[in-house]
KOLSEFI-825911 format. One record per residue (C-alpha): residue number from 1; x, y, z; residue in one letter. Coordinates in pm, 1 decimal. Example, Ala and Ser with C-alpha at 12.3 -4.5 7.8 and 13.67 -1.06 7.14 Angstrom:
2
SITE  roke      east     north        up  torpa
SITE     1    1230.0    -450.0     780.0      A
SITE     2    1367.0    -106.0     714.0      S
END
This chain:
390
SITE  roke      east     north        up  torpa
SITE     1    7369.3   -1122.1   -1869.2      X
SITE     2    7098.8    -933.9   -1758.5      X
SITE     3    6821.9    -964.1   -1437.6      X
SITE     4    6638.4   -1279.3   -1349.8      X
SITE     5    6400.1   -1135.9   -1163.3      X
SITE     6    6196.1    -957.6   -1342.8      X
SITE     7    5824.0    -897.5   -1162.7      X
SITE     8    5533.7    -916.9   -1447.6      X
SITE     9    5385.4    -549.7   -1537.5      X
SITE    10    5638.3    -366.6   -1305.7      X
SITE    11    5726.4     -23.3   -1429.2      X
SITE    12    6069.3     120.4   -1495.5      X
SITE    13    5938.1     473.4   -1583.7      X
SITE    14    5835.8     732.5   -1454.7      X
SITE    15    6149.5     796.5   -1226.7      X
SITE    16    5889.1     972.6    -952.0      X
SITE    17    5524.9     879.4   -1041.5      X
SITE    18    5229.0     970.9    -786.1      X
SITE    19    4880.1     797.8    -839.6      X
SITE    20    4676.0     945.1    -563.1      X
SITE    21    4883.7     961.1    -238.2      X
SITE    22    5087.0     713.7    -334.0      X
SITE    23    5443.1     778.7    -479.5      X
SITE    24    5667.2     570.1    -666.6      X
SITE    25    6024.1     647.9    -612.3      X
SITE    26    6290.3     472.7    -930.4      X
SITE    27    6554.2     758.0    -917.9      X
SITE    28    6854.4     690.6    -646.5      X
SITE    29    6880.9    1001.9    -584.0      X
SITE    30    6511.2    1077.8    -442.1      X
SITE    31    6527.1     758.0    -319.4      X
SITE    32    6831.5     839.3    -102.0      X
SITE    33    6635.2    1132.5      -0.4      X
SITE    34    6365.2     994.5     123.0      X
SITE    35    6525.9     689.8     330.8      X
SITE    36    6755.2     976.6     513.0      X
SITE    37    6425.1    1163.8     564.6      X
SITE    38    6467.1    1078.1     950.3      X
SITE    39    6162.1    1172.8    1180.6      X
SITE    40    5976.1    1275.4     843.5      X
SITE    41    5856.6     910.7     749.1      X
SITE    42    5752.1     629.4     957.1      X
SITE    43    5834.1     222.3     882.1      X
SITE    44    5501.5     108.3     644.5      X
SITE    45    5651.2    -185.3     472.1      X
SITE    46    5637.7    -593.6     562.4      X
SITE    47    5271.6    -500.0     720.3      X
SITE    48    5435.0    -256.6    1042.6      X
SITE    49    5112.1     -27.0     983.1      X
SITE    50    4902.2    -322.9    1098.0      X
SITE    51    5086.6    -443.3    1438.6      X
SITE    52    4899.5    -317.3    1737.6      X
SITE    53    5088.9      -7.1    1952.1      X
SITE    54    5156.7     -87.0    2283.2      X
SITE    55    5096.7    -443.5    2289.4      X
SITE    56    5450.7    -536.2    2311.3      X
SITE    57    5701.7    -378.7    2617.4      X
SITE    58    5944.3    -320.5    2292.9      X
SITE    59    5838.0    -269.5    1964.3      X
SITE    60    6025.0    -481.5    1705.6      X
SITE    61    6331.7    -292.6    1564.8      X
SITE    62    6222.1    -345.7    1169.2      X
SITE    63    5938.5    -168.7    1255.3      X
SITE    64    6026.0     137.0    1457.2      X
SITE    65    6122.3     451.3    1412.4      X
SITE    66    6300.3     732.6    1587.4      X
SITE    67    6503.2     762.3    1919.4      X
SITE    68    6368.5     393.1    2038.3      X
SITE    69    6484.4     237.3    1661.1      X
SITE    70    6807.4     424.4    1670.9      X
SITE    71    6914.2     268.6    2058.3      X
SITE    72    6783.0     -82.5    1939.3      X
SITE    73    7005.5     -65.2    1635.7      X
SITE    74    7328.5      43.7    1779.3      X
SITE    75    7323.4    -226.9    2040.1      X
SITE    76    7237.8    -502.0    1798.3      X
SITE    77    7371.5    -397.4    1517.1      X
SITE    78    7662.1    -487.8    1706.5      X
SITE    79    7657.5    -834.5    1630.2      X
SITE    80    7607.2    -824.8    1282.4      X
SITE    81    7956.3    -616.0    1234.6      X
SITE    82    8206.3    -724.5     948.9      X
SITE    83    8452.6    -770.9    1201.6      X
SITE    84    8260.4    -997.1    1434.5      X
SITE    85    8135.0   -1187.6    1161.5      X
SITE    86    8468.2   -1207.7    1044.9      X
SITE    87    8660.7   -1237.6    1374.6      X
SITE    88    8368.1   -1414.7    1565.6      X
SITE    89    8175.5   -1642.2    1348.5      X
SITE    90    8412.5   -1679.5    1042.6      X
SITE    91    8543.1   -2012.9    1190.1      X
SITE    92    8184.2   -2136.9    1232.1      X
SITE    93    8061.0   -2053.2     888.2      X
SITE    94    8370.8   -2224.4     735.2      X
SITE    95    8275.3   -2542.1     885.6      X
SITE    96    7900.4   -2522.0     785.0      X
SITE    97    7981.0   -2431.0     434.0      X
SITE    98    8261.1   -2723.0     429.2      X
SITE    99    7956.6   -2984.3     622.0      X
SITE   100    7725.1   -2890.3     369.4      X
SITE   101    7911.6   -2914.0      46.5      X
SITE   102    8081.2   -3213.4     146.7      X
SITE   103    7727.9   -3392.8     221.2      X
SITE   104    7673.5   -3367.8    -131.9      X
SITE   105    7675.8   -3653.6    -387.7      X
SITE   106    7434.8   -3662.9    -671.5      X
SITE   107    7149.7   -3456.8    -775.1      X
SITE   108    7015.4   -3235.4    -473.8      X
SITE   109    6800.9   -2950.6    -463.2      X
SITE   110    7003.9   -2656.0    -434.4      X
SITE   111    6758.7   -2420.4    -265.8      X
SITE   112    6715.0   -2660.1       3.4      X
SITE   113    7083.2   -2671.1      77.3      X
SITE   114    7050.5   -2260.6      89.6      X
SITE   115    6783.1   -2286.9     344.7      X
SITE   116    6924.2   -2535.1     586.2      X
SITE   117    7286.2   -2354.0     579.1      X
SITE   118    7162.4   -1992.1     652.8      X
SITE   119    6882.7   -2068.7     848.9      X
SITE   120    7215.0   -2257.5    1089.3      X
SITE   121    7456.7   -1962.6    1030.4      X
SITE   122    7218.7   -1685.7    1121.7      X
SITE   123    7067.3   -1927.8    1383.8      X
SITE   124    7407.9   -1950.8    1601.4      X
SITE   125    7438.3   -1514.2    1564.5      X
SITE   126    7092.2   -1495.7    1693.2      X
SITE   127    7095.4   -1818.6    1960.4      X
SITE   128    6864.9   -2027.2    1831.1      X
SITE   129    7029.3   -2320.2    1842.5      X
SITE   130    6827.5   -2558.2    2085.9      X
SITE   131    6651.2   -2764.1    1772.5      X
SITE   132    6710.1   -2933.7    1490.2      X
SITE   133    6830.9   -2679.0    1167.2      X
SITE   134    6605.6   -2862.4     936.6      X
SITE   135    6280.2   -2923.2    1139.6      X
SITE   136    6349.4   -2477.1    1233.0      X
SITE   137    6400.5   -2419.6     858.0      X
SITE   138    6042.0   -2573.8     754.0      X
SITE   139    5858.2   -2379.9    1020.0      X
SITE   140    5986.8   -2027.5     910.6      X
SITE   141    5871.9   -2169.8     552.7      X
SITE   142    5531.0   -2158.7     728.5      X
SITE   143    5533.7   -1827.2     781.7      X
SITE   144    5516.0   -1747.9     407.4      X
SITE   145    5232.2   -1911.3     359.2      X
SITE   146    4965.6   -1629.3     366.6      X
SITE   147    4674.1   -1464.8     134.1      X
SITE   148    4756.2   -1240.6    -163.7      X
SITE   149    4782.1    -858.0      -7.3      X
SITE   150    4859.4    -540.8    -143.8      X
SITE   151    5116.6    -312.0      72.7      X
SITE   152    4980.7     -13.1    -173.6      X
SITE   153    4592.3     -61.5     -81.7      X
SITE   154    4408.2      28.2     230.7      X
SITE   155    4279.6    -270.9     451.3      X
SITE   156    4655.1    -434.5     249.2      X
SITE   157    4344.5    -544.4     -28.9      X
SITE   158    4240.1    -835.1     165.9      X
SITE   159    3924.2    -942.4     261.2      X
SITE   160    3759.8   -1025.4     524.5      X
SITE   161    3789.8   -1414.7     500.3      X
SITE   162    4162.2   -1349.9     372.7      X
SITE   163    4254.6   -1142.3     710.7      X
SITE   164    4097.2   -1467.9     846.2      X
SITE   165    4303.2   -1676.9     647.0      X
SITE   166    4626.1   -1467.3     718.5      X
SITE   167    4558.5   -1502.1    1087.7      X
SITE   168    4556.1   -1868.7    1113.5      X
SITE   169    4851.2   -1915.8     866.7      X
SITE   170    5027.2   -1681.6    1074.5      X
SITE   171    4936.8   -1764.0    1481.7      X
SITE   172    5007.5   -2123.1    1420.3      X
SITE   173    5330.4   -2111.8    1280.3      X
SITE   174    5410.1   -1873.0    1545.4      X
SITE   175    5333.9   -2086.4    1799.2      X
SITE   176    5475.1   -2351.2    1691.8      X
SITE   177    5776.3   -2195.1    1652.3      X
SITE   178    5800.8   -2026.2    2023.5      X
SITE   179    5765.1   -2386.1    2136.4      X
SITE   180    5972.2   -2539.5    1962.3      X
SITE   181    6268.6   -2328.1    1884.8      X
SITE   182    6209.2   -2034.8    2109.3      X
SITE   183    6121.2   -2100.6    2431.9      X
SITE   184    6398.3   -2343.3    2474.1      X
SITE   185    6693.3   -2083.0    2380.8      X
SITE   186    6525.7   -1851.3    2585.6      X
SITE   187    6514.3   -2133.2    2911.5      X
SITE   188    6891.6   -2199.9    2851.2      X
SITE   189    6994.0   -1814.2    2773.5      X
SITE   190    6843.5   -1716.7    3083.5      X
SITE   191    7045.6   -1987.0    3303.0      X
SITE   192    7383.2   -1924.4    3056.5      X
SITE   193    7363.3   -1593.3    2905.9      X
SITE   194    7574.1   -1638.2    2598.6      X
SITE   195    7730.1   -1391.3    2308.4      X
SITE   196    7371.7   -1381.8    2091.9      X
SITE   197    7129.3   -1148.8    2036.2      X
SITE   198    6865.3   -1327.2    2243.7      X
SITE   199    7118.9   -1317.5    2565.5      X
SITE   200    7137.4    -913.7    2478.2      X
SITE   201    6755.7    -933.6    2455.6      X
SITE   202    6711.9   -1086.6    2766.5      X
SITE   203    6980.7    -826.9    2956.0      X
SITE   204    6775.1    -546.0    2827.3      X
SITE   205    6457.1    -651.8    2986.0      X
SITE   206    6219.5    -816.5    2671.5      X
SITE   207    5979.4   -1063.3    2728.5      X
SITE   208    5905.2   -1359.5    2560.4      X
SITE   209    5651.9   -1189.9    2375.9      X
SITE   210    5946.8    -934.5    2236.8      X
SITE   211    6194.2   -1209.1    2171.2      X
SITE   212    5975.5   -1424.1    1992.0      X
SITE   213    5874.3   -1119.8    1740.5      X
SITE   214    6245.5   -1041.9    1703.8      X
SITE   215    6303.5   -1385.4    1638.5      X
SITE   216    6051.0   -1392.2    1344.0      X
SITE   217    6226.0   -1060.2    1187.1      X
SITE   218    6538.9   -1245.6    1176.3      X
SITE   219    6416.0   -1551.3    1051.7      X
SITE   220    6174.7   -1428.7     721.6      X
SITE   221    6414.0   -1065.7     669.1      X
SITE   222    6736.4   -1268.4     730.7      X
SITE   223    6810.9   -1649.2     679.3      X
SITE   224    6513.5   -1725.4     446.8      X
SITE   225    6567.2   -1408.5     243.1      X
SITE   226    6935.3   -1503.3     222.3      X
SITE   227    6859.2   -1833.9      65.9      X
SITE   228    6670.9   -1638.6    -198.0      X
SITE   229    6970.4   -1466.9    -272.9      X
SITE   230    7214.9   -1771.5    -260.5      X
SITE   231    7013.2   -1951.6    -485.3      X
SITE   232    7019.0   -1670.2    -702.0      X
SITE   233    7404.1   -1592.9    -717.6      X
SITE   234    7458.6   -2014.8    -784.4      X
SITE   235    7233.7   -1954.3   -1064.4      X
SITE   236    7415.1   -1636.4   -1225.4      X
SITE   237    7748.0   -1827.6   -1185.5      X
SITE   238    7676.6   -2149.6   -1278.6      X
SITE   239    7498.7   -2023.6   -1628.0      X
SITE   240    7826.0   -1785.9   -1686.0      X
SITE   241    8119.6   -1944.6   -1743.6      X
SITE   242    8273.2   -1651.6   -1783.5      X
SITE   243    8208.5   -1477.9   -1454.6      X
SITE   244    8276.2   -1823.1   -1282.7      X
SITE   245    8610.4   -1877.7   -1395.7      X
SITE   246    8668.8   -1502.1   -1273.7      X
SITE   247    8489.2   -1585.5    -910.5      X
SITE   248    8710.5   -1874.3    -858.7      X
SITE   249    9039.2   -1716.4    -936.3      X
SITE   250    8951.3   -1407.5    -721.3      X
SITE   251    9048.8   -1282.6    -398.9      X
SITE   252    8798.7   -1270.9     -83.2      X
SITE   253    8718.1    -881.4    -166.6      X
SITE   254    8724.4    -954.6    -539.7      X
SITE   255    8454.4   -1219.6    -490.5      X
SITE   256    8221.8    -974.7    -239.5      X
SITE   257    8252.2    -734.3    -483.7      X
SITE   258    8115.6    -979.8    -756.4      X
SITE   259    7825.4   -1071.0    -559.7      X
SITE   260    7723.0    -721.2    -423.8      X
SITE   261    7677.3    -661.6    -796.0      X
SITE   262    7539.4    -958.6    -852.3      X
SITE   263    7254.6    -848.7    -542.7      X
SITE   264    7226.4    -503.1    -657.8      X
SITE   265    7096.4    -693.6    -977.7      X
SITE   266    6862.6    -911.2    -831.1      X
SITE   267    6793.1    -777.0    -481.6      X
SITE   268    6572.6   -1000.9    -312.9      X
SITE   269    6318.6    -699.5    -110.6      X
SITE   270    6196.7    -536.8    -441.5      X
SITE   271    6016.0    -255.6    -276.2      X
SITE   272    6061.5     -48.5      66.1      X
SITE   273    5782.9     143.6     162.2      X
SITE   274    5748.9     453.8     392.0      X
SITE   275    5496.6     679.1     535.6      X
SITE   276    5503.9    1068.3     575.6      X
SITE   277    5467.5    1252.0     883.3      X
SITE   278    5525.0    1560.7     709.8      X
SITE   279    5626.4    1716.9     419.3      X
SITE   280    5890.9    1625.1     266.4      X
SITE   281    6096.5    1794.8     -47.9      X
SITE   282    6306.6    1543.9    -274.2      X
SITE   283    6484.5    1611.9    -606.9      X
SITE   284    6558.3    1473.6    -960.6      X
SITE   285    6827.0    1609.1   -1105.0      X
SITE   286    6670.0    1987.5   -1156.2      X
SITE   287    6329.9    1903.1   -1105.3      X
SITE   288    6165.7    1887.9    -728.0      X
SITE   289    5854.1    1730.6    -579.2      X
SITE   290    5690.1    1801.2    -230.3      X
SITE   291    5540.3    1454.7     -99.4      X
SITE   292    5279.6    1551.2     139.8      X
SITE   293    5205.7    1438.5     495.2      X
SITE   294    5022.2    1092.7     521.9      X
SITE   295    5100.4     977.9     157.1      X
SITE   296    5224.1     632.9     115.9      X
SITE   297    5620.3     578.7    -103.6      X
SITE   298    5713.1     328.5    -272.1      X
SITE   299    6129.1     290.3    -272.0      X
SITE   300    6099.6      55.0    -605.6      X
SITE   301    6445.9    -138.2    -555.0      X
SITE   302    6518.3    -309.7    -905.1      X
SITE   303    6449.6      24.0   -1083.9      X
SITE   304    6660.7     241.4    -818.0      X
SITE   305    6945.6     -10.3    -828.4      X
SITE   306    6938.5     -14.8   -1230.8      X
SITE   307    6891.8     411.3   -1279.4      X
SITE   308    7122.5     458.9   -1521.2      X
SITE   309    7186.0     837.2   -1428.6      X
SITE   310    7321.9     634.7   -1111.5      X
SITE   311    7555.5     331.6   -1197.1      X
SITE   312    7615.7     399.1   -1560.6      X
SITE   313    7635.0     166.4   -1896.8      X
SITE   314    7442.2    -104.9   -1909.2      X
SITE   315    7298.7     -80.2   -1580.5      X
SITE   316    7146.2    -445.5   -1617.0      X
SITE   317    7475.7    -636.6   -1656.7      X
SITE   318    7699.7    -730.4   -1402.4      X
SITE   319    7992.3    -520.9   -1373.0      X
SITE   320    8192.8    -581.1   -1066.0      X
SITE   321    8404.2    -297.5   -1117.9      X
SITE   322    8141.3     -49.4   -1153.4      X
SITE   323    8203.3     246.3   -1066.3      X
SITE   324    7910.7     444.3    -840.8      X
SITE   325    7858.8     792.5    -691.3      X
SITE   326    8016.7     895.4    -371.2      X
SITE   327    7889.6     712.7     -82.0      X
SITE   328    7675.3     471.3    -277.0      X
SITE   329    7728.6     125.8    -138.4      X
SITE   330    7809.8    -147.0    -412.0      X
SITE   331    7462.3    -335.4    -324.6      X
SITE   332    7307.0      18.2    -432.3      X
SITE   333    7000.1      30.8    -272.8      X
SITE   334    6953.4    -341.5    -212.7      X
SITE   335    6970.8    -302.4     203.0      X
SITE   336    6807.4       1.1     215.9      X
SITE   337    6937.6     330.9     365.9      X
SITE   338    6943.3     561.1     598.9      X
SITE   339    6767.0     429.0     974.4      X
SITE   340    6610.7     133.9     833.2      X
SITE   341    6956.2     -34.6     657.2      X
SITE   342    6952.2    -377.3     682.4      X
SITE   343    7282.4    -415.1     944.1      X
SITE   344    7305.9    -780.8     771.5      X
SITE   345    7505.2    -753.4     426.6      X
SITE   346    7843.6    -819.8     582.9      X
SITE   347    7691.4   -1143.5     709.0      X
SITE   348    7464.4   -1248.6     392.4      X
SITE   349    7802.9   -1218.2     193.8      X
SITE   350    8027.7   -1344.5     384.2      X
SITE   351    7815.7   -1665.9     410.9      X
SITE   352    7688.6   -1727.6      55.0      X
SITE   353    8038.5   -1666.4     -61.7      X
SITE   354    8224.3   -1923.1     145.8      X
SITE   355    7949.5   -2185.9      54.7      X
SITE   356    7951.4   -2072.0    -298.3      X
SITE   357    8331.3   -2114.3    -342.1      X
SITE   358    8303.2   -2487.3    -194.5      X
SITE   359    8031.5   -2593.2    -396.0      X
SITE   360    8177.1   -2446.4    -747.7      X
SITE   361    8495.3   -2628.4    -656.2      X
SITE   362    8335.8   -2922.5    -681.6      X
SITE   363    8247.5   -2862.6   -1042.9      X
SITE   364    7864.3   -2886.9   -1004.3      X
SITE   365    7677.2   -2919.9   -1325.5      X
SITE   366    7308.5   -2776.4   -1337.6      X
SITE   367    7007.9   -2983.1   -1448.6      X
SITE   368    6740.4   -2763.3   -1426.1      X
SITE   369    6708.6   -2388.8   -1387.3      X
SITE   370    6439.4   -2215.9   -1080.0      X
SITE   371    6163.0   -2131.4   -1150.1      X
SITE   372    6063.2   -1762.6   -1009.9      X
SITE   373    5754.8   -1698.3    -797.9      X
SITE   374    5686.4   -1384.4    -584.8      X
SITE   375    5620.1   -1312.2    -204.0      X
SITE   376    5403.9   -1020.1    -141.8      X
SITE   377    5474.0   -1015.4     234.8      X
SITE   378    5856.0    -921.5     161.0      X
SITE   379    5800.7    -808.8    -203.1      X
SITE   380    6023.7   -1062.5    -296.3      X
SITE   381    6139.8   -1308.8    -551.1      X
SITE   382    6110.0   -1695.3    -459.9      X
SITE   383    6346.2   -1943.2    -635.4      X
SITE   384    6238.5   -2296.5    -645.0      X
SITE   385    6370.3   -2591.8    -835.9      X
SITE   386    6700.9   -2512.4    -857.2      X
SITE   387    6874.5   -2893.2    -965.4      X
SITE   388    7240.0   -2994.8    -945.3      X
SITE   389    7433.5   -3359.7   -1003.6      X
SITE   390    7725.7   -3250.1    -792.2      X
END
């Protein structure tokens, strides 16, 4: 069984390739290299090079670097701990799994279940949890609703009447989404600070302003990214019998460990992207290349998290026992590394697999297979259509 998502005229070779000054990184280890680069390279993926300095009291923490990114991310990463999502919000994620699957009777659209149950789980973590899940769930859809761009291009490729375009598509959403699901946790929060991350946002002095843009990183990079990859791991099982029957017999770590593979696979961020400040050295096995200052690289995911100098034989199967080079998480490269690691795989899988494990209980047979689109804003796969009779 190999990947899914498999992005039209996408290279898997050269493993370092430079076309002008930008570099394409599919070797783990100079892609390693140049995530732990710290204080060499600068955030330049999901459009950071384009958000105004010094507009916001705090910049948001996906999209800042150095001393100010590393105190933001100790103090929330916090929240997004194995244990506390264990210890903390285990309980609460039962239930929601449990609500959801038992809700379902007939034929439903799978990636809509996805949605509404991580959009809730990541929504209670957060605090926003003073509107309705579903009504919140279509208005961070909104947000994905922009022109074509190009993170590799100058000016993102867009023109004129597309930064228009991307403007309106983007402030409205916004808007309506501070108003609606925003303002209010922030009203209640500051009358009953809670456990959340919008509590610890108030107690460290952000305005609404700052809130509001953290609350938009955590709704596109985390709940709607995680339906993606829900969506995606239903599919893989539900299409293998084989790996199925093994997911349902398994033990808690026994299941994680199938669906980090199952993620390093099909990881749902296909590219990270990163800007020198200086020069910078990486290696290939013996060969070395010096990336100079200002040049734009390109961390291709699916390529690093298939090199098979990395994870082995047949680097495009899913092979939960894999074995990996010392210190290599089993997601690979899937949540990034070094600063910029995504503090939210202990959470994304955690949830999908105690909703997975209800659903394929239940037996589920599938209609109709997704169909894939991409997302330029998060480089991203999109999985639509996904059809059960349950």
């Amino acid at each position: 069984m190999g990947s899914r998502a498999r992005k039209t005229g996408e290279r898997t070779h050269p493993r370092i390739e430079r076309v002008g000054d930008l570099w394409r990184i599919r070797s783990l280890e100079a892609a390693r290299q140049v995530l732990r680069a710290r204080h060499a390279t600068t955030q330049a993926g999901f459009t950071a090079e384009y958000i105004p300095q010094g507009v916001l009291k705090h910049h948001p923490i996906l999209m800042s670097d150095g001393p100010l990114h590393d105190e933001q991310r100790s103090k929330v990463g916090r929240f997004f701990a194995p244990k506390v999502v264990h210890e903390r919000h285990g309980d609460h994620i039962a239930r929601a799994a449990a609500r959801y699957v038992d809700s379902l009777t007939g034929e439903v659209a799978f990636d809509d279940v996805a949605l509404f149950y991580s959009v809730e789980v990541t929504s209670e973590i957060v605090g926003l949890t003073e509107s309705p899940v579903q009504a919140r769930s279509g208005r961070l859809v909104q947000f994905f609703r922009q022109p074509p761009l190009d993170m590799t291009r100058r000016d993102l490729g867009r023109s004129r009447r597309q930064w228009m375009q991307a403007a309106w598509r983007g402030l409205v959403p916004v808007a309506r989404f501070y108003f609606s699901d925003v303002r209010p946790a922030i009203r209640r929060r500051r009358r009953q600070p809670m456990g959340d991350v919008i509590s610890h946002l108030l107690a460290e002095g952000y305005t609404d302003v700052d809130i509001l843009v953290e609350c938009v990183t955590y709704g596109t990079a985390g709940m709607v990214t995680t339906r993606e990859f829900i969506t995606m791991a239903a599919w893989h099982l539900l299409t293998t019998p084989d790996l199925m029957g093994r997911y349902l017999a398994a033990e808690r770590h026994e299941r994680h460990a199938i669906l980090n593979e199952i993620i390093r696979l099909e990881p749902v961020v296909g590219h990270l992207y990163r800007r020198t400040r200086e020069d910078i050295v990486v290696t290939d096995g013996d060969r070395e290349f010096t990336i100079p200052t200002g040049h734009l690289v390109d961390v291709c995911v699916r390529q690093v998290n298939t090199d098979p100098e990395a994870v082995g034989e047949s680097p495009e199967a899913v092979c939960p026992a894999r074995e990996l080079p010392a210190g290599v998480d089993a997601s690979v490269m899937t949540f990034g590394d070094g600063a910029h690691r995504c503090p939210g795989q202990p959470l994304a899988i955690f949830e999908t697999d105690e909703l997975l494990t209800r659903l394929l209980a239940r037996q589920p047979r599938l209609v109709r297979e997704p169909g894939i689109a991409w997302d330029d804003l998060i480089e991203g796969y999109v999985l639509r259509g996904l059809r059960l009779i349950v």
